[in-house]
C-alpha positions in Angstrom: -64.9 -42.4 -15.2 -62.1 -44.6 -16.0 -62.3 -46.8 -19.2 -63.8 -50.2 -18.6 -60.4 -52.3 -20.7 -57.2 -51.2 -21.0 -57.6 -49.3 -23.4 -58.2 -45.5 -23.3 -57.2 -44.1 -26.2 -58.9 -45.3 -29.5 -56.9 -43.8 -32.7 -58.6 -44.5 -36.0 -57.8 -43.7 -39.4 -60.4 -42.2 -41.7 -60.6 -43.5 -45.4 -61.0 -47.3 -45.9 -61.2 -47.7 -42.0 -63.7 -45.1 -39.9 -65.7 -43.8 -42.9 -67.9 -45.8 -45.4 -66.8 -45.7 -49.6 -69.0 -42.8 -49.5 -67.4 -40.8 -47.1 -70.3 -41.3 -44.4 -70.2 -43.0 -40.6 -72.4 -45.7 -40.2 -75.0 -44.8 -37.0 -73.3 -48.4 -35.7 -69.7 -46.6 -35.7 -71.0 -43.5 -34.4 -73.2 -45.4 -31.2 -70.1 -47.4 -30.5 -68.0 -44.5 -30.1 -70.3 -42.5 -28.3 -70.6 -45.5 -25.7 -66.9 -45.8 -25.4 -66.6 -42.2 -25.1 -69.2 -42.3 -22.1 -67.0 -45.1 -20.7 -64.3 -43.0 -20.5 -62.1 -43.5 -23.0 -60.9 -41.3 -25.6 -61.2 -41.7 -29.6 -58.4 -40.1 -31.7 -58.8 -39.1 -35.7 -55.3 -39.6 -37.1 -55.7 -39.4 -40.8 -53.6 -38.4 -43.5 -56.2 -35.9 -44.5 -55.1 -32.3 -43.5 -56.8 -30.4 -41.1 -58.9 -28.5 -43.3 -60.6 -31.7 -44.6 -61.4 -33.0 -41.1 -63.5 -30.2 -39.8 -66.7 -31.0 -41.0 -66.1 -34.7 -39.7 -65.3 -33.7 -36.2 -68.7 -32.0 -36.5 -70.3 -34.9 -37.3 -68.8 -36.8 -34.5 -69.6 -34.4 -32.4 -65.7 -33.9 -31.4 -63.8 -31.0 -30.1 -61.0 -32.6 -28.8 -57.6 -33.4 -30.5 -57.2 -34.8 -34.2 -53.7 -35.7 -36.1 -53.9 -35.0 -39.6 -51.5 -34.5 -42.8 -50.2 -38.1 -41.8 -49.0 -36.7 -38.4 -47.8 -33.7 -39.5 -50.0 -31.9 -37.4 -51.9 -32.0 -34.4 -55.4 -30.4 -34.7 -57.2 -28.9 -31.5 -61.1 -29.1 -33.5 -62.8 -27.0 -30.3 -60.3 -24.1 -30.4 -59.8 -24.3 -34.7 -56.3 -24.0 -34.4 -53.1 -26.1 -35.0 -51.1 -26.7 -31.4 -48.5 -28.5 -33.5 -47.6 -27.9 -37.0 -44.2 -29.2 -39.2 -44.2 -28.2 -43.0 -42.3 -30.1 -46.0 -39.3 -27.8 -47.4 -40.4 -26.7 -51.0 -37.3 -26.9 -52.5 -36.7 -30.4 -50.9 -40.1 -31.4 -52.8 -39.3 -30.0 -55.6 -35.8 -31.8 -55.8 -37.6 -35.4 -54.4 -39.5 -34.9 -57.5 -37.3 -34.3 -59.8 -35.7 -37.5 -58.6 -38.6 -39.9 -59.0 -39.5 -38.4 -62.5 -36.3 -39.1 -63.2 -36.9 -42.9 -62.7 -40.0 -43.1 -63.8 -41.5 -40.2 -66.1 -44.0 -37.7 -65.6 -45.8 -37.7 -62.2 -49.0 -35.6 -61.6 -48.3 -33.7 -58.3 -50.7 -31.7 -55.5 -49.8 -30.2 -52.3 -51.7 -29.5 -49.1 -51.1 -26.5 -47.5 -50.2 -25.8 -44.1 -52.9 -24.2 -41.9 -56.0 -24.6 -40.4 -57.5 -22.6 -44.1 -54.6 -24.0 -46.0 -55.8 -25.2 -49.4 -55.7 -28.6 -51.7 -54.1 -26.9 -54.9 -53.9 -29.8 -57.8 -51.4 -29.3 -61.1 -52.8 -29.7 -64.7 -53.4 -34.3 -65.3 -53.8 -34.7 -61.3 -56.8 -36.7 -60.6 -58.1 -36.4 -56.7 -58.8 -39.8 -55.4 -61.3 -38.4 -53.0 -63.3 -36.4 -55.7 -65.5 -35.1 -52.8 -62.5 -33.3 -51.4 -62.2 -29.8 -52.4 -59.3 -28.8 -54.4 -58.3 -25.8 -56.5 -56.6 -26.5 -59.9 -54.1 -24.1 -60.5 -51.9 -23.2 -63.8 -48.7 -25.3 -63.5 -46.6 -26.7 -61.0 -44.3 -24.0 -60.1 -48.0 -22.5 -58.9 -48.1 -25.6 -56.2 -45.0 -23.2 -53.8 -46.9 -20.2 -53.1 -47.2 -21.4 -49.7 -46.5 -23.7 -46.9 -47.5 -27.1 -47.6 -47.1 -29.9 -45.5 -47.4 -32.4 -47.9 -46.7 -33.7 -51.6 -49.3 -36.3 -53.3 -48.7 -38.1 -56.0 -50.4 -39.9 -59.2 -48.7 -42.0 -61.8 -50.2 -42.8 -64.8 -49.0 -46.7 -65.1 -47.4 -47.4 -62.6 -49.3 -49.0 -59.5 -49.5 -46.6 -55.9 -46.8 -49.9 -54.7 -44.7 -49.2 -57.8 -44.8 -45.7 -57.6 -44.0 -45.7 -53.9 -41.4 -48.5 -53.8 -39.4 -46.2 -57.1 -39.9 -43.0 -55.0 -38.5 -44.6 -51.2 -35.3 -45.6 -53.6 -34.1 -42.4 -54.8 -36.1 -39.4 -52.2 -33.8 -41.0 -49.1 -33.7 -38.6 -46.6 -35.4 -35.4 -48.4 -38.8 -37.1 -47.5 -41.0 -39.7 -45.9 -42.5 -41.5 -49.0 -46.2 -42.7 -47.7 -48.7 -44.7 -49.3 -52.0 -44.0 -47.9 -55.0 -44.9 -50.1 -55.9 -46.0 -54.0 -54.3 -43.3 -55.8 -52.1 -41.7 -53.1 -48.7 -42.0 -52.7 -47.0 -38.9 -50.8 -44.1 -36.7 -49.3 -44.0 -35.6 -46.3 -41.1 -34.0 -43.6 -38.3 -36.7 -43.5 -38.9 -38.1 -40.1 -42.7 -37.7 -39.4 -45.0 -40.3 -39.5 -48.7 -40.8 -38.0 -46.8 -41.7 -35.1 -45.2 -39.1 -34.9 -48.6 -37.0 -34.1 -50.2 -39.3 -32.4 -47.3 -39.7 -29.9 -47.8 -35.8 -29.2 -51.8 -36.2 -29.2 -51.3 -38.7 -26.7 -49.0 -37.3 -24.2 -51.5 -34.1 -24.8 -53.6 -36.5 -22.9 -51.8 -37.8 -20.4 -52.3 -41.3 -22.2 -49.0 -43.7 -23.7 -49.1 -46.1 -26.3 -50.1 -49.0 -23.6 -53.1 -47.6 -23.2 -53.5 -47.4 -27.1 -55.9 -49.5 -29.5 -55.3 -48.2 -33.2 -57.1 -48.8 -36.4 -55.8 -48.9 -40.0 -55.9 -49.7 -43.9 -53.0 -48.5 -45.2 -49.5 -48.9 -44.9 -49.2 -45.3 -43.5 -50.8 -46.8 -40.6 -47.4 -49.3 -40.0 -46.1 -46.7 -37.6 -49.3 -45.9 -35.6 -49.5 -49.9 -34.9 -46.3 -50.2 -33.7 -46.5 -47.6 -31.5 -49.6 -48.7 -30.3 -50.1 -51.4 -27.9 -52.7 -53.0 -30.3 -53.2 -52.3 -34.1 -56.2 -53.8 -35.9 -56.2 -53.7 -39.3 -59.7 -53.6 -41.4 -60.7 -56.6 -43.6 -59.8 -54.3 -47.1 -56.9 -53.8 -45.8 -53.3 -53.1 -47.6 -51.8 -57.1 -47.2 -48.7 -54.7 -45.7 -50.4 -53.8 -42.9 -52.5 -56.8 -42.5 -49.0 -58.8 -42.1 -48.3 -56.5 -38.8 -51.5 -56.1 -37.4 -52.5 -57.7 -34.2 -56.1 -58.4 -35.3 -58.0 -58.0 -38.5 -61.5 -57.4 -38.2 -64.6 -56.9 -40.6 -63.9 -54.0 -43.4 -65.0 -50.5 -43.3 -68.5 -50.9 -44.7 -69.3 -53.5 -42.2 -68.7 -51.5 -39.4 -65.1 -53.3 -38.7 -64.3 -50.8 -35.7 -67.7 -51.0 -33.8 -67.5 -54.7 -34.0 -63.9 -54.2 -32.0 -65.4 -52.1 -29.6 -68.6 -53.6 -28.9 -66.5 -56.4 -27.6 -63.8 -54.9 -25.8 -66.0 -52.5 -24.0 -69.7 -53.8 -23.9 -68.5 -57.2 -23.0 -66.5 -55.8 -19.9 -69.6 -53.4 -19.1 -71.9 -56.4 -18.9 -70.4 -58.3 -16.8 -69.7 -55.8 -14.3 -73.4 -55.2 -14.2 -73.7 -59.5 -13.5 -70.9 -58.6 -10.7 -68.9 -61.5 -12.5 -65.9 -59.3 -12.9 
């Protein structure tokens, strides 16, 4: 069945936009999607999260479709549990980007997330994870961080403020990186050139879908790209001011159920009045 709007692809971010402070789906979020989905159209993850981290929320959404994680740096197939695309961040271009912002500004506490659908979360001596209910394994010192693929650098400062930190780091990486900010406490590196559009894109043509056909969600500023891709962006009511400023529509925040509001009225709306015949 074709969807009901013009919209058949829904691509929503995780953290501060999808899932509640405590990491959980509202039964509101999870009905809405489950009615779009039986309308035909198709719902997205595209998270900065690696794949790793999104398994067990694909299970809850009962998905086993296509997911973009590690901010675009790869496209997850969740029903086969394996990686159709994949691009990793150069080691020794991380190392040297780092070297480069603790240059300007001190100290930085670093972690990596490896490449892989098993890859680890390894976290340096001072890092603190934001998401404290993401697993992570500590390790000795940073050299340690480089014993594999990683497709991503995230980074902690202990003053300055995740804008400060990643306005001082877009200055002086240039093109060794992309320089993300994605969340309280998470400012990041990741292969010059990819973006969450970048995945998304790829998810997309996976589908046979185009940004026209594309609603997308965000908080963050790592969600700039995915909006201007998409034909619509909707930013959530806690959202970065950043992205607000772009966004097509703001809506009501994470915890009250922001996306299923959007959808309700996009696709219930147009559901009932094609029952009335008033369409």
């Amino acid at each position: 069945m074709a969807a009901p709007t013009a919209y058949s692809l829904i691509a929503t971010d995780l953290d501060g936009t999808l899932l509640r402070g405590d990491d959980t789906l509202s039964d509101r979020s999870l009905a809405a999607l489950a009615r779009v989905a039986g309308a035909g159209a198709r719902h997205l993850v595209v998270t900065g999260r690696p794949a790793p981290r999104v398994r067990p929320l694909l299970d809850d959404l009962g998905s086993t479709g296509l997911a973009v994680c590690g901010q675009g740096a790869q496209v997850y197939d969740a029903g086969a549990d394996r990686l159709l695309w994949s691009v990793t961040l150069d080691r020794e271009l991380a190392e040297t980007a780092l070297g480069k912002i603790e240059a300007e500004v001190g100290q930085v506490y670093a972690a990596v997330d490896q490449d892989g659908v098993e890859g680890l979360t390894l976290i340096e001596p001072g890092y603190l994870m934001p998401h404290p209910t993401l697993p992570a394994v500590r390790v000795d010192r940073r050299d340690d961080l480089w014993c594999a693929p990683i497709s991503k650098v995230l980074l902690r400062h202990p003053d300055l403020s995740d804008d400060e930190l990643a306005s001082t780091a877009r200055s002086v990486v240039g093109s060794l990186a992309t320089v993300t900010m994605s969340g309280p406490g998470t400012v990041e590196l990741q292969p010059c050139g990819i973006t969450k559009a970048t995945g998304l894109a790829l998810a997309a043509a996976h589908l046979g879908l185009g940004p026209r056909e594309t609603i997308a969600f965000g908080d963050m500023p790592n969600d700039i790209p995915m909006f201007d891709w998409a034909a619509h962006g909707v930013a959530m009511a806690n959202a970065h001011p950043e992205l607000k400023a772009v966004a097509d529509e703001i809506t009501l925040s994470n915890e009250d159920d922001g996306i299923a509001v959007v959808l309700e009225r996009l696709f219930f709306r147009v559901e009932e009045l094609s029952g009335t015949g008033e369409l």
